[in-house]
C-alpha positions in Angstrom: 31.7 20.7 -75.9 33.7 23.2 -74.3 30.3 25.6 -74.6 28.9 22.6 -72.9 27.1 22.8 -69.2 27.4 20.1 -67.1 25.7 18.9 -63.4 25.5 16.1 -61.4 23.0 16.2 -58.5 24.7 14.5 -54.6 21.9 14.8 -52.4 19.7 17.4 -53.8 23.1 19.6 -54.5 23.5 21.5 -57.5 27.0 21.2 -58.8 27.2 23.5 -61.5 30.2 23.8 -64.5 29.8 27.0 -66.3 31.8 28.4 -69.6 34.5 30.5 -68.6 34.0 33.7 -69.2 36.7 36.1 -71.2 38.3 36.8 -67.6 39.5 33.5 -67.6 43.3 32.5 -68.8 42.6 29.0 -68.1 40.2 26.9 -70.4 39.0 23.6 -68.9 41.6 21.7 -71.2 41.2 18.5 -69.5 37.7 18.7 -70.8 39.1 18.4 -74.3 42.0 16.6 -73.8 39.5 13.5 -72.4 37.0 13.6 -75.5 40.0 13.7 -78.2 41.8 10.8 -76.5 38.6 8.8 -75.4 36.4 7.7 -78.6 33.6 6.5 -75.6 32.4 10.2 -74.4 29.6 8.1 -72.0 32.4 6.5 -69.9 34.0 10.3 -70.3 31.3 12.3 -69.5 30.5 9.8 -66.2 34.7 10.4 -65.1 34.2 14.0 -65.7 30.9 14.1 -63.6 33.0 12.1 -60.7 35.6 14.6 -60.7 33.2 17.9 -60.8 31.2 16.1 -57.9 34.9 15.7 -55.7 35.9 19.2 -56.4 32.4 20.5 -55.4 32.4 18.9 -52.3 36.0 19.7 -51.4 35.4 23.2 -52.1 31.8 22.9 -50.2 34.3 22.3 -47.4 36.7 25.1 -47.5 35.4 27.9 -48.9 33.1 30.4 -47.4 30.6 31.0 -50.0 28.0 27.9 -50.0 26.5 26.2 -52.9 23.2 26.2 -53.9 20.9 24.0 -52.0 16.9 24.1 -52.3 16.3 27.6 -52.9 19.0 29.0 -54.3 19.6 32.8 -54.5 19.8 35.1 -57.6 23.8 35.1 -57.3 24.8 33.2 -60.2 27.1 30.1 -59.1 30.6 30.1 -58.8 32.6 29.0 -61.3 34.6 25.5 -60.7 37.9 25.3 -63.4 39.9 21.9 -63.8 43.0 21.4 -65.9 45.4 18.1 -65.6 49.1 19.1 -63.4 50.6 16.1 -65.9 49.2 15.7 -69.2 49.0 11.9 -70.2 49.4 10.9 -73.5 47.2 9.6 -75.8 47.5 6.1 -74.5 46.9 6.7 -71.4 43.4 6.5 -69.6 41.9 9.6 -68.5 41.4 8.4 -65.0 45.1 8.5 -64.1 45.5 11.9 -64.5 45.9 14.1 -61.7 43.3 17.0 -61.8 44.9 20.3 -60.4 41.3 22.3 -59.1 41.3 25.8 -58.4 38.8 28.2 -56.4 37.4 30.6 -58.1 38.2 34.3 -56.9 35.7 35.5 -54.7 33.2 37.6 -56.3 32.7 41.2 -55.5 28.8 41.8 -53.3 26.6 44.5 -52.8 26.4 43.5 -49.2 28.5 41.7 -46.3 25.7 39.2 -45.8 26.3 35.5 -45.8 26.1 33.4 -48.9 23.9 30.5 -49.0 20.0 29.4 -47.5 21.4 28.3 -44.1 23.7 30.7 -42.1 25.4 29.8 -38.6 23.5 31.3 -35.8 26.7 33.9 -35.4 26.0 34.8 -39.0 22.7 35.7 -38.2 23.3 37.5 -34.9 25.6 39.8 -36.7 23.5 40.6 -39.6 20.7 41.6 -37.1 22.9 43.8 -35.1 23.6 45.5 -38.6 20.5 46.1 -39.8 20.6 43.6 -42.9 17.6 41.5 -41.4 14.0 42.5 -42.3 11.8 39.8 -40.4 11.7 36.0 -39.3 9.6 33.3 -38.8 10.0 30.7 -35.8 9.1 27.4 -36.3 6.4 25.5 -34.3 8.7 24.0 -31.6 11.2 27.2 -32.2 14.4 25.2 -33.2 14.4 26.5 -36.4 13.6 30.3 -38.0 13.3 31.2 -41.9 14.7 35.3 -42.1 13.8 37.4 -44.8 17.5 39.7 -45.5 17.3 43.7 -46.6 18.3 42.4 -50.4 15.1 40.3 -50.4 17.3 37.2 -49.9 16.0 33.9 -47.4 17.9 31.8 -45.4 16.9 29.6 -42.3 19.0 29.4 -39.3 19.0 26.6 -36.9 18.2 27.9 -32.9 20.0 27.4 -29.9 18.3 27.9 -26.4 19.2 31.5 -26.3 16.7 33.5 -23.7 18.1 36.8 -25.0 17.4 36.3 -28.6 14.0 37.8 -28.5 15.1 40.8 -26.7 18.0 41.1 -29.8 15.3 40.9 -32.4 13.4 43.5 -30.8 16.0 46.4 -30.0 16.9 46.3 -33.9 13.4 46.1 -35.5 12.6 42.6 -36.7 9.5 41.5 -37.5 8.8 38.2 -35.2 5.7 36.0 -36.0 5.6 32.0 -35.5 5.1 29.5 -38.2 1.9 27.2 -37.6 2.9 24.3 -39.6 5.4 21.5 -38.9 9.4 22.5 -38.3 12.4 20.8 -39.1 14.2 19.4 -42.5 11.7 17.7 -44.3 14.7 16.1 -46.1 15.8 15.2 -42.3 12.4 14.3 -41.1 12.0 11.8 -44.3 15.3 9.3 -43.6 14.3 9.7 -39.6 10.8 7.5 -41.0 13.0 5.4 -43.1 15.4 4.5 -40.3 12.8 3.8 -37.4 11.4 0.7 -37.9 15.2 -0.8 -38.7 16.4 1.4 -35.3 13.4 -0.5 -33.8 14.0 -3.5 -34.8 17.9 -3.6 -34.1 16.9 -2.1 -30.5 14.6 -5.2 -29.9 17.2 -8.3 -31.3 20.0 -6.2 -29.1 17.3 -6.9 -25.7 16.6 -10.6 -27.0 20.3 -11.1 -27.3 20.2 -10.1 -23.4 18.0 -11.7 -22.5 19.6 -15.0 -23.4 22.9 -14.5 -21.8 24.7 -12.1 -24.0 25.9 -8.6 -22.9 23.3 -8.4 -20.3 24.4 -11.5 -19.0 26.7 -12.4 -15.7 28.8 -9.7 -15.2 27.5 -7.3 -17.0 25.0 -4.5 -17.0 22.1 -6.5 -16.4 18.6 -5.2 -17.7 14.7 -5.5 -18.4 15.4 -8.8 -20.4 17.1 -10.9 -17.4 13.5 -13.1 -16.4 15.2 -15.5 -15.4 18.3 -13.9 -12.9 17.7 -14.1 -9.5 16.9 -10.7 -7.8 17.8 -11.8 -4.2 20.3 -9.0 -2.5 23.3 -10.3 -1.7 26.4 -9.2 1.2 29.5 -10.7 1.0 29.9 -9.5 5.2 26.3 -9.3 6.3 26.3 -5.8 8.0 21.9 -5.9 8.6 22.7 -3.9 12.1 20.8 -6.5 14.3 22.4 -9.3 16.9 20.3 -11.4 18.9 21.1 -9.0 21.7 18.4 -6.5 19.7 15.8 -9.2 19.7 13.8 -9.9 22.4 10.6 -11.6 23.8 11.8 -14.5 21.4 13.9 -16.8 23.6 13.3 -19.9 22.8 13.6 -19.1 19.2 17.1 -17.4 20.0 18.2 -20.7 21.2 17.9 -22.8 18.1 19.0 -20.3 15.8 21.9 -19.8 18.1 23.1 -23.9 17.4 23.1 -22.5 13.6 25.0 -19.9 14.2 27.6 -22.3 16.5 27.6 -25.0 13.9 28.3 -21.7 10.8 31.1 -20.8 13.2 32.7 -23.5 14.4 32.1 -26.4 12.1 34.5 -28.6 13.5 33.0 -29.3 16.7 29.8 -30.6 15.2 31.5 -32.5 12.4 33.8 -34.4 14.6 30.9 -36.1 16.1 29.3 -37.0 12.6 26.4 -33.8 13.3 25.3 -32.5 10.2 23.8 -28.8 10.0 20.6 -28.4 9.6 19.8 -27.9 5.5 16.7 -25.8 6.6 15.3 -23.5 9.2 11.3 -22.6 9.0 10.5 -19.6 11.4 6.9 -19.9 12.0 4.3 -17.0 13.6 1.9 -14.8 14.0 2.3 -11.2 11.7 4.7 -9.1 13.2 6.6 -11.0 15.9 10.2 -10.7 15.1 10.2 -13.6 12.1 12.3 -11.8 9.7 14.1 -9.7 12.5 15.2 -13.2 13.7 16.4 -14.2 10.2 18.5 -10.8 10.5 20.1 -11.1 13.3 21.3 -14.6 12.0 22.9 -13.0 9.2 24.2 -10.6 11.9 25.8 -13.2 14.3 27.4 -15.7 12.0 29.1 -13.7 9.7 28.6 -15.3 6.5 27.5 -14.3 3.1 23.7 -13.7 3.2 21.2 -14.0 0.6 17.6 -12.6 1.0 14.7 -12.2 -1.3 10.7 -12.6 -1.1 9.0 -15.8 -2.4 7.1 -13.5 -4.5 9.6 -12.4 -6.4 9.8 -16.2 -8.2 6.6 -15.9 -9.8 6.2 -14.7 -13.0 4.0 -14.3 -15.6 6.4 -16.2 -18.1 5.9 -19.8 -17.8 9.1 -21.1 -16.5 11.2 -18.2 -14.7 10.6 -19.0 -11.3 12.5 -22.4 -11.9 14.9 -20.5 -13.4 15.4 -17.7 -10.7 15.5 -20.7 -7.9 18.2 -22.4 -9.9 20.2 -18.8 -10.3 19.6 -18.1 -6.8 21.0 -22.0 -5.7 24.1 -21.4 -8.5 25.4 -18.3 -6.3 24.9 -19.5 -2.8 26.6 -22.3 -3.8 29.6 -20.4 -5.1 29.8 -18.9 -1.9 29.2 -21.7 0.9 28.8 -21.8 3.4 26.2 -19.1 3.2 22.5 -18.4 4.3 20.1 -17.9 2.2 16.6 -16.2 3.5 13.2 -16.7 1.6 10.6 -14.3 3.2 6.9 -15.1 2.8 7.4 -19.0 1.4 3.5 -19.6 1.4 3.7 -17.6 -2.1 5.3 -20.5 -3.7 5.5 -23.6 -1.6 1.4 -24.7 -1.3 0.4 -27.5 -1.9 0.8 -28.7 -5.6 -2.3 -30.4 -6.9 -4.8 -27.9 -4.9 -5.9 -26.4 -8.3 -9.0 -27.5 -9.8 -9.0 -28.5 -13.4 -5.6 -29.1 -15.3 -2.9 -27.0 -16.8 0.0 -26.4 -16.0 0.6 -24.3 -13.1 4.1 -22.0 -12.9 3.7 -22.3 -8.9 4.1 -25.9 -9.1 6.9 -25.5 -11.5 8.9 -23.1 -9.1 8.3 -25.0 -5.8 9.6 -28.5 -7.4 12.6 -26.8 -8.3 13.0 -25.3 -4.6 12.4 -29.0 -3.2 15.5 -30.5 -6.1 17.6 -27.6 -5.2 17.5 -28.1 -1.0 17.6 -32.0 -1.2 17.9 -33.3 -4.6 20.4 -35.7 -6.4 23.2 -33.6 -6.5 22.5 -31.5 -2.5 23.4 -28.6 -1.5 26.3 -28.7 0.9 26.8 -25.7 2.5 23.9 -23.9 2.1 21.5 -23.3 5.0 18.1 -22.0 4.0 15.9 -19.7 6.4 11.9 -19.3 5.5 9.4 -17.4 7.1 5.6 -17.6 7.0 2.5 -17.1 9.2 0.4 -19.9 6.8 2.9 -23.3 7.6 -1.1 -25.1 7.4 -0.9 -24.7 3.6 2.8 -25.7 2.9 3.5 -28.7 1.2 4.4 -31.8 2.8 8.1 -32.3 0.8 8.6 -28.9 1.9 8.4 -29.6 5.7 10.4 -33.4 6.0 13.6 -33.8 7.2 16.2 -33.1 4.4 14.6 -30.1 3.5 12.9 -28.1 6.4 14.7 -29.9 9.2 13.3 -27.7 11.6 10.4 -25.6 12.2 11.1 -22.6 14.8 7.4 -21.4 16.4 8.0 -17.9 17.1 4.7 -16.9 19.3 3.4 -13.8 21.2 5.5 -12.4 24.0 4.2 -12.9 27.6 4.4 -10.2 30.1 8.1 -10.6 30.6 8.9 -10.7 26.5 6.7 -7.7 26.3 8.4 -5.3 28.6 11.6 -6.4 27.5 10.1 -5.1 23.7 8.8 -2.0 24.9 12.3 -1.4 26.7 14.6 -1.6 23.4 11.7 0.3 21.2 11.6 2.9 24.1 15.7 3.6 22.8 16.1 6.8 22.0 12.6 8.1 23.2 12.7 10.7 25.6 10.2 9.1 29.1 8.8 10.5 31.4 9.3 8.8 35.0 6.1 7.6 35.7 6.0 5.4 32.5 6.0 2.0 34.0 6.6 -1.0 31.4 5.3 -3.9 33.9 1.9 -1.7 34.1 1.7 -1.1 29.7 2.7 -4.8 29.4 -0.2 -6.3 31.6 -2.1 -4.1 29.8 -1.3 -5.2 26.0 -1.9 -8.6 26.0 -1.6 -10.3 23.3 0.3 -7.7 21.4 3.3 -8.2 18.8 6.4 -7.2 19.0 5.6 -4.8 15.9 2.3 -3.7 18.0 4.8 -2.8 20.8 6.9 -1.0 18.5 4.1 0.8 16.7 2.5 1.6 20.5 5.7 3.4 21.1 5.7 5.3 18.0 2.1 6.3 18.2 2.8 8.0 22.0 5.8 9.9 20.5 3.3 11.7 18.2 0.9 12.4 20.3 3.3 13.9 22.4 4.8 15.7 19.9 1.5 17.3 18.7 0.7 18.2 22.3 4.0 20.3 22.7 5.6 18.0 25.2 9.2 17.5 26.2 8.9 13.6 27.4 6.6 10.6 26.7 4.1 10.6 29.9 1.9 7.4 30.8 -1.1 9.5 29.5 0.4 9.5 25.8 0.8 5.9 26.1 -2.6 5.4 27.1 -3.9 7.4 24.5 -2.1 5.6 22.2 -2.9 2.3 23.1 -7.1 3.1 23.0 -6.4 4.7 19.1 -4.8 1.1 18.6 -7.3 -0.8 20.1 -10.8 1.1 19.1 -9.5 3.5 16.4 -9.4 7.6 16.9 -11.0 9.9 19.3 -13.6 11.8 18.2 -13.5 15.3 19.7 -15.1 17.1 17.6 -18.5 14.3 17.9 -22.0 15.7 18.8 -23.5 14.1 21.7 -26.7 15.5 23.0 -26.7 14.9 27.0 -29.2 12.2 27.0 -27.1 10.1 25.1 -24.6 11.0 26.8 -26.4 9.4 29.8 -26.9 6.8 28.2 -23.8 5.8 27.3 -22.6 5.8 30.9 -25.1 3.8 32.0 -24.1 1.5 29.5 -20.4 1.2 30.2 -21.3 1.4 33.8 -23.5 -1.8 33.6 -20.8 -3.9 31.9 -18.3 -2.6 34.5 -20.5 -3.3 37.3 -21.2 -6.9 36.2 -17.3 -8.0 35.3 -16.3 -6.3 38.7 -18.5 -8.7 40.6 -18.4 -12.0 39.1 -15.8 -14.0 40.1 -12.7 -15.7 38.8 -13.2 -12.5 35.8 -11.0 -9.8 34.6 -10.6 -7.2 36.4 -11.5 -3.5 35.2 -8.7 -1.5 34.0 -10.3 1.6 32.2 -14.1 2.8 31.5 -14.3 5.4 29.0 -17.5 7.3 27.2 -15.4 9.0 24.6 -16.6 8.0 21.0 -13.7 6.1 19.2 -14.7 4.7 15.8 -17.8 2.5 15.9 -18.1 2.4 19.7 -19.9 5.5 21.6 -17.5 3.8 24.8 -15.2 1.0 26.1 -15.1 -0.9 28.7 -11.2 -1.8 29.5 -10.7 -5.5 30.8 -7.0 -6.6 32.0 -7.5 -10.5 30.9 -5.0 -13.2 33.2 -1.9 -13.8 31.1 -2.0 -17.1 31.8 -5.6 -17.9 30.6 -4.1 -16.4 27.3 -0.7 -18.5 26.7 -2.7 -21.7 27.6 -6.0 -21.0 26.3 -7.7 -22.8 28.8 -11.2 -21.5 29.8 -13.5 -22.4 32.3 -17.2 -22.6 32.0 -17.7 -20.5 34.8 -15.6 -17.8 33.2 -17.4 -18.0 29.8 -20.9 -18.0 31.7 -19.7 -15.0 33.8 -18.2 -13.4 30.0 -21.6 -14.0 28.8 -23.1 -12.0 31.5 -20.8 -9.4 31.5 -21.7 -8.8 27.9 -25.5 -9.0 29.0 -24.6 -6.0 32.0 -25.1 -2.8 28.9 -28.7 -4.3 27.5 -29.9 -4.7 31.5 -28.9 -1.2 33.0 -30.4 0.6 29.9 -33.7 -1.7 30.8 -33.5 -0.4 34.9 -32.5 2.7 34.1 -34.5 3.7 31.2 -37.4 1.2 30.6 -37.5 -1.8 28.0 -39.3 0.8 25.6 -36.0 3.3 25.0 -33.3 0.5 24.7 -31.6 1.2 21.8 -29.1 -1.3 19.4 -25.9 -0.3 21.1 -25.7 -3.8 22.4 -25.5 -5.5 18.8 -22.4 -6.4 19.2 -22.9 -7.7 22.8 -25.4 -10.2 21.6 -23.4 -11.5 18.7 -20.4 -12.3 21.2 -22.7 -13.9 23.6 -24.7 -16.3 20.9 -21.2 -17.6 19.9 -19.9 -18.0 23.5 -23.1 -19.7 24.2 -23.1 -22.1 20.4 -19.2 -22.8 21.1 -20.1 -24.4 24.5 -23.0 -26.6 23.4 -21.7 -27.4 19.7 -17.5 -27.7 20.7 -17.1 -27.7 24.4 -19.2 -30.5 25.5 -20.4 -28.0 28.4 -24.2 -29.4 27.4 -25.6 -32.0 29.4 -28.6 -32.8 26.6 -26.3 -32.8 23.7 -23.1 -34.4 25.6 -19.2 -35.0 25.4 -19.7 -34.8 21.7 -18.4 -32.1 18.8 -20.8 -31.2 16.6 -20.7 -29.1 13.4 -17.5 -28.9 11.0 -14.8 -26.6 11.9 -15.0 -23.2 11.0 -11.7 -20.9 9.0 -10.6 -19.3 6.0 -10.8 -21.1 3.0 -8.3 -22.0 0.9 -7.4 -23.7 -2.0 -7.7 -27.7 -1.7 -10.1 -27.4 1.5 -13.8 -27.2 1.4 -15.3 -24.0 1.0 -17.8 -24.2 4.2 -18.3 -26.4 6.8 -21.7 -28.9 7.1 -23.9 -29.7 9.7 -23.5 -33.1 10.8 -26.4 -33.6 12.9 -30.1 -34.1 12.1 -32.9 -31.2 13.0 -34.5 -33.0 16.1 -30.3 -32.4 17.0 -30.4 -28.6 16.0 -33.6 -28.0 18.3 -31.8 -29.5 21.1 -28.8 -27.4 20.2 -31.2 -24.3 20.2 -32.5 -24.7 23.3 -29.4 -25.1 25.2 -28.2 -21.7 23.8 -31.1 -20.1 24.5 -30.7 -21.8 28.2 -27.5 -20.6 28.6 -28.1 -16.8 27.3 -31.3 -16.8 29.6 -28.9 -17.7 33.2 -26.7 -15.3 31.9 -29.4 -12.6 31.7 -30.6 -13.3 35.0 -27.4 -13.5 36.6 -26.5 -9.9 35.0 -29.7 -8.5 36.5 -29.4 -9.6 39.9 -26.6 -7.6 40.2 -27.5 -4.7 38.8 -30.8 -4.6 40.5 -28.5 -5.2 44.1 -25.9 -2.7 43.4 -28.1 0.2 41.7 -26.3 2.7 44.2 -22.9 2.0 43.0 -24.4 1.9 39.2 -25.7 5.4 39.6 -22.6 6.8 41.2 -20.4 5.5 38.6 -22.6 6.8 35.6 -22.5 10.6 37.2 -19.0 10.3 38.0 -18.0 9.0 34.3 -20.5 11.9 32.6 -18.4 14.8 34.6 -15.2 13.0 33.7 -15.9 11.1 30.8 -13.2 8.7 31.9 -12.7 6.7 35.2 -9.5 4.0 35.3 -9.5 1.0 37.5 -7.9 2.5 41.1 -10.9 4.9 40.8 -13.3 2.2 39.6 -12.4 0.0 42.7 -12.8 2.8 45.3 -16.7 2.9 44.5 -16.7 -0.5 45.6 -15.1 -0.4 48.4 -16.8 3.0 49.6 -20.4 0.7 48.7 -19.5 -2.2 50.3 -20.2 -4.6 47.3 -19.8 -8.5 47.6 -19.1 -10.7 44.5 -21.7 -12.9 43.2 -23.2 -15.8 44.8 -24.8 -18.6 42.2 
């Protein structure tokens, strides 16, 4: 037994017990000393295996020389001796005893190379500044290299991201190549495929487990699992940068959401005469006049917490999250009333329910019920004071807009002249001017502009000046800018051959011509034959402010806008002959057919047809509204209808031409003046006139 070889295999490890060898003075007497006292040698032979496998790996550990592992090298195996420190006796189990191991003496070597098929990547470095390394082979990805040593020995080396490795191989003669096959442990690569899917699968409970409220949860981390959290952003002190002194051309607006602010304030007052706050502010308008720069500036002035978030963000894919998020959202205001909380865009979730067609259930529905329970439900929300914005208030739901709920509705509208110079002066902050910018002139001439047109107005003469080299922001810029709004870019670079040039002016002369001499009409502001976008020119029209808040038109001023849209088609007609008109008035005729259908059909301005509205109502369609309006009258109706347009466009014509015709002079010299210049603006427009002696039209 003593002759005997024994190994146990740990994870592909040879662990080898050799016969000692006539150098030896120690025998392994525990060996013996196990058998003779143990008639079981299975049980022995296991508790001697245990106790070689613990010695190999302590001494796997501690000593320098390596065991065998995969391919082993041709030096045979160190030699591993055991004998028991305290002999038991013979009744004793061999398990008690205390095994004294000793390392074998290290072996004499023909060279100072490491032991072993994997050296440290110092190992190797020194062995290649020696000489001892003949070539290597670099794996596929270069994290791992197999060398071939001077003694024919092999060994593989894991890399490190050394750039001067290459250059070390080099200067001492190694022979480099590159493995094409697949790098790494395969021993490695094999538990990595066995550990995956249970990596995987561990990875995925851990999210679930988030997503129901565990680590993820309130207070922690947070992450992709939370559907149902709230993402509205939160300030404890609201520090959005804008006061009410930073809005403007929103007056009346100001002075509702200034009682908010008062009652957020100073309670007291309000309370003490039983007045309760309202639960709900809607701020309805247009796109771009000051709705959620309103709801800012609340936050701004009263001082209290501040929630704001899009009503986008409640809709989901899952059924069911948008309900939640509402109630997370409702949970954390009312933790910190009194509070504001801002919903931007409400049309995305507060429709009208039913609308769809067919069943189902619809996650829309789902959210907006839980937005109506959570404003003015069983339980209220004291406190809590909830600003919306939208542009769309036609398609919100009815419980959305009562008392209880939406307790007010704050129209913000376009600015008039006054709201829109004050909007050009604080986004003209910080912009260098030049002195003869003149807001009263720019406002009379942006009617109907936003406070966000204003703003980008502004922005668009600050680059134009900049690209022209210029130190301030002249009226010119702003000019500029405003027709690149209005009709799109110039086109510089456009050919025009000189007789369309010509024709062109003509053109825009006739139109300005016409609206120049009929009364009660817009006066001329700018005539231009530059090509901008779809249009080969413009005629400018400064339109009375107060015809545009009221929205009150005459039928004299829609025949005379009929006419003036009829003034292009008639001087190409004079000038050039009926046979070389060309489709440049297009879109005059489509604005004149639905001046003249308007008046008949909606108006009552028809004596054959009457004080009667005919024909549905036109407008976007929208869920829950019919998808196109229907005639309502019979066809003996729509003839009569016919005729009275055509009636109308005819007087029109005829009206046009008699002008033209009588003021030819002043049509020719404005069509020569606007071909040298290209451009004429309304002082110079107006001097022809007077230098003509032309009288306004007599009907």
């Amino acid at each position: 037994m003593a002759n005997s070889l024994l190994s146990s295999n740990f994870f592909g490890t040879q662990l080898l017990l050799s016969p000692p060898t006539p150098k030896t003075t120690r025998k392994l007497q525990v060996t013996q000393s196990i058998l003779n006292n143990k008639p079981n040698s299975n049980h022995t032979f296991r508790a001697l295996q245990s106790h070689a496998t613990l010695a190999a790996l302590f001494f796997s550990s501690v000593t320098p020389q390596a065991l065998a592992v995969d391919n082993a090298p041709s030096t045979p195996p160190p030699v591993i001796e055991a004998q028991p420190t305290n002999p038991s006796p013979s009744n004793q189990s061999p398990f008690s005893q205390d095994l004294l191991l000793i390392a074998p003496k290290p072996q004499s070597q023909s060279s100072d190379l490491p032991e072993g098929s994997q050296w440290r990547y110092s190992e190797f470095l020194n062995a290649v500044k020696k000489g001892k390394v003949e070539r290597v082979r670099f794996s596929k990805d270069g994290s791992v290299l197999q060398l071939s040593a001077v003694d024919g020995r092999r060994a593989s080396v894991i890399v490190p991201n050394d750039p001067d490795l290459i250059d070390i191989l080099a200067m001492n003669g190694v022979d480099i190549s590159v493995s094409e096959g697949e790098s790494g442990n395969g021993l490695f690569n094999f538990i990595g495929n066995l550990l995956f899917p249970f990596l995987a699968f561990a990875g995925l409970f851990f999210l679930f487990r988030r997503a129901q409220g565990g680590p993820g949860g309130p207070g922690g981390l947070g992450g992709p699992m939370d559907f149902g959290r709230s993402k509205s952003k939160f300030q404890e002190v609201p520090e959005t940068g804008v006061t009410f002194a930073d809005v403007a051309g929103a007056d009346q607006a100001k002075l509702e959401l200034q009682e908010v602010v008062d009652f957020l304030k100073n309670p007291d007052k309000y309370t003490a005469l039983g007045a309760k706050i309202p639960k709900g502010c809607l701020l309805v308008g247009p796109p771009g006049t000051g709705k959620t720069l309103l709801a800012r500036s609340v936050a701004g002035e009263a001082g209290v917490p501040f929630f704001s978030c899009a009503a986008s963000e409640f809709v989901e894919l899952f059924v069911g999250v948008g309900a939640s998020r509402v109630r997370d959202l409702f949970e954390k205001a009312k933790s910190k009333a009194p509070c504001i909380v801002f919903i931007d865009e409400i049309d995305a979730v507060g429709r009208q329910r039913g609308a769809g067609l067919g069943g189902g259930n619809d996650e829309r529905e789902q959210t907006i019920n839980q937005l109506l329970t959570e404003m003015d439900g069983f339980s209220g929300n004291s406190g809590v004071i909830v600003l919306a914005a939208t542009n769309r208030p036609d398609v919100l739901d009815a419980a959305l807009l009562r008392p209880g709920r939406f307790d007010r509705q704050v129209t913000i509208d376009r600015p008039d002249v006054a709201g829109r110079v004050k909007i050009l002066q604080v986004h003209s902050r910080g912009k260098a001017l030049a002195k003869d910018v003149d807001f009263e002139k720019i406002a009379r001439r942006t009617p109907g502009f936003t406070g966000a047109d204003l703003q980008n107005l502004m922005n668009e003469a600050a680059i134009l000046a900049a690209k022209r080299d210029l130190k301030e922001i002249s009226k010119d810029e702003i000019s500029d800018a405003l027709e690149r709004i209005i009709a799109g870019p110039e086109k510089k670079n456009a050919v025009v051959s000189d007789e369309k040039k010509k024709l062109v002016a003509y053109h825009e002369a006739g139109h300005a011509l016409v609206g120049a001499l009929m009364p009660e009409y817009d006066p001329v502001a700018k005539i231009s034959i530059i090509p901008r976008g779809q249009a080969g020119g413009l005629t400018f029209f400064a339109p009375s402010e107060e015809r545009l808040e009221s929205g009150l038109y005459s039928r004299s001023y829609l025949e005379n806008q009929m006419a003036v849209a009829l003034g292009g088609r008639i001087a190409e007609e004079v000038i050039f002959g009926e046979e070389n008109v060309t489709t440049g008035a297009s879109n005059d005729f489509m604005q004149v057919s639905r001046v003249a259908r308007q008046m008949v059909e909606r108006f009552g301005f028809s004596k054959k047809i009457g004080q009667v509205a005919i024909g549905g109502p036109g407008g976007n369609p929208f869920l829950g509204q019919q998808m196109s309006s229907q005639k309502d009258y019979s066809m003996a109706t729509a003839d009569v209808v016919d005729a009275e347009v055509r009636d109308l466009v005819e007087t029109a014509y005829s009206r046009a031409k008699q002008i033209i015709t009588t003021h030819i002079d002043i049509l020719h010299k404005l069509a020569q003046l606007l071909m040298v210049k290209e451009t004429v603006d309304g002082e110079e427009f107006m001097s022809l006139f007077i230098d003509g002696k032309a009288e306004l039209y007599v009907s």
